[in-house]
N, C-alpha and C positions, 0 to 999 in steps of 0.2 A: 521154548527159546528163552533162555538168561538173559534178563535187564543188565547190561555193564554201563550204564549211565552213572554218574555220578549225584547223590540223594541228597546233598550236604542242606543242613538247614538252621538256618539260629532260632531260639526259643529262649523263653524264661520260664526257669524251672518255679513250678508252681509252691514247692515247698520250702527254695533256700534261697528264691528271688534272685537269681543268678542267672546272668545272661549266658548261654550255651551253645556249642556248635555241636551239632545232632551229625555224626560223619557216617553212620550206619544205624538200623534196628538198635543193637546192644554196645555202641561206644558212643560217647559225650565227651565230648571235652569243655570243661569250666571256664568261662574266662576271668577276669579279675574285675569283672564290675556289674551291675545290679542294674535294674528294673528303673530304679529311682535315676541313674545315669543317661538315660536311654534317649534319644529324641521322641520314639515313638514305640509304645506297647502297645496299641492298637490289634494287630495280628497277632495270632498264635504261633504261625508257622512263618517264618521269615527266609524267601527261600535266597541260597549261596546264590548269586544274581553273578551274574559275566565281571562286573564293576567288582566284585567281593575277588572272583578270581583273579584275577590282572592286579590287582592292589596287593592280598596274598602273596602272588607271585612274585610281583617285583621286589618284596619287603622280604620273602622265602629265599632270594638268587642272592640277593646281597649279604643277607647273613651267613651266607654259606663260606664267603669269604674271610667269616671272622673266624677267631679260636673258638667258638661259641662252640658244646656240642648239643647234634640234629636236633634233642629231646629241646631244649630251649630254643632254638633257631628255630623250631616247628609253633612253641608258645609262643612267643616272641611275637613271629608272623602274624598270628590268629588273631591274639589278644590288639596290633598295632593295626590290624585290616577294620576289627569292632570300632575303637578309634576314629578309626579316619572314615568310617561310613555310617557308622549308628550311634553316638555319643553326642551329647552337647558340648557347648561350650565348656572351657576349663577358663577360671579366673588368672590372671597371671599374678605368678611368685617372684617375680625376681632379685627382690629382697634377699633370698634364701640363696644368692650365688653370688661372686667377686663379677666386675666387671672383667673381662678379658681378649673380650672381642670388640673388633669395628663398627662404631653405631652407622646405622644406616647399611650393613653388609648382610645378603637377600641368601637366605639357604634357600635347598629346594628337598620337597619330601624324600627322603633314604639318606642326606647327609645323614654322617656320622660325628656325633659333635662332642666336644668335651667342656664342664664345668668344673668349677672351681668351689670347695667351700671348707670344710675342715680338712674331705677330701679329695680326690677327685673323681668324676663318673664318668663313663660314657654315655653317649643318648642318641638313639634314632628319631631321628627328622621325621615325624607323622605328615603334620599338618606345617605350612609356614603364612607368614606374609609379610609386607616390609618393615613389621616393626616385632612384632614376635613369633614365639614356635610354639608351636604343643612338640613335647619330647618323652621318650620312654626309655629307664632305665634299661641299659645293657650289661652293666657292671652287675658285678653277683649285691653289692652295695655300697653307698655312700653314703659317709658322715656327715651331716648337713651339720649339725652344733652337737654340743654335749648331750644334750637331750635326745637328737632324731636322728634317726637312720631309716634310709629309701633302701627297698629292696630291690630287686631286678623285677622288671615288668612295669614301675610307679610310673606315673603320668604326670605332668606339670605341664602347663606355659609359663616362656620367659622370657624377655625382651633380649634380643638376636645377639645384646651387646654384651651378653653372659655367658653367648656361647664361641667355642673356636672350632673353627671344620678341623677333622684330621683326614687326610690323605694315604696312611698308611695304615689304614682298616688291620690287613692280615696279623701284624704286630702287636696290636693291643692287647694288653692283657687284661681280660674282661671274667 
């Protein structure tokens, strides 16, 4: 009889120190952060927990909405679920963005938010609270100064007053 369970498991790969979603035997997917990011390396095998799915998913349903295509809206998910369940703390930047938004104005994790700086970005809501957000690049990129540019995936916290909700998700052009 065929196991149709689903195996999914995170690991850090032993030789490039990169935190990984194990989705079969022979497919890995990388995410964009390391070993050294992690809350806890303790285990080997970290298995896809119910909490990993439902975060996933609700991060997987909403991007589906964007012009994103699936190939990114799949990383996007994965990389934003590591995030919001196995990462520490991020420092906040807010320096690196124009005020634009209502101090004191309370996102909730999957807003869709936009920044301000040479250019403009989009960003998924990870994590919130009432004074800042952890967010992650949506836009393919943004020019922070003449020097730096964030690619799609980057992670940052910012204080809420940096950021503006958009409501017309399907439109963006990301």
């Amino acid at each position: 009889m065929q196991n149709n369970l689903v195996n999914w498991y995170w690991q850090v790969d032993v030789n490039s120190d990169e935190f990984i979603l194990n989705l079969s035997n022979d497919i890995q997917f990388p995410t964009l952060f390391s070993r050294q990011q992690l809350l806890t390396t303790s285990q080997k095998h970290i298995p896809f927990t119910t909490e990993d799915a439902v975060v996933y998913s609700r991060f997987r349903e909403l991007l589906a909405l964007t012009k994103l295509n699936p190939q990114a809206q799949f990383s996007i998910a994965v990389n934003a679920t590591a995030v919001h369940n196995y990462l520490g703390a991020y420092a906040t930047k807010s320096w690196l963005f124009e005020t634009i938004g209502n101090p004191g104005f309370y996102f909730e994790s999957g807003d869709i938010v936009e920044t301000e700086s040479k250019s403009i970005g989009y960003y998924l809501v990870i994590d919130t609270d009432e004074l800042t957000s952890t967010i992650m690049l949506l836009s393919e990129q943004q020019q922070i100064d003449t020097n730096r540019v964030f690619n799609q995936g980057q992670v940052i916290r910012v204080h809420n007053d940096r950021l503006e909700k958009k409501s017309n998700i399907e439109s963006l052009a990301l």
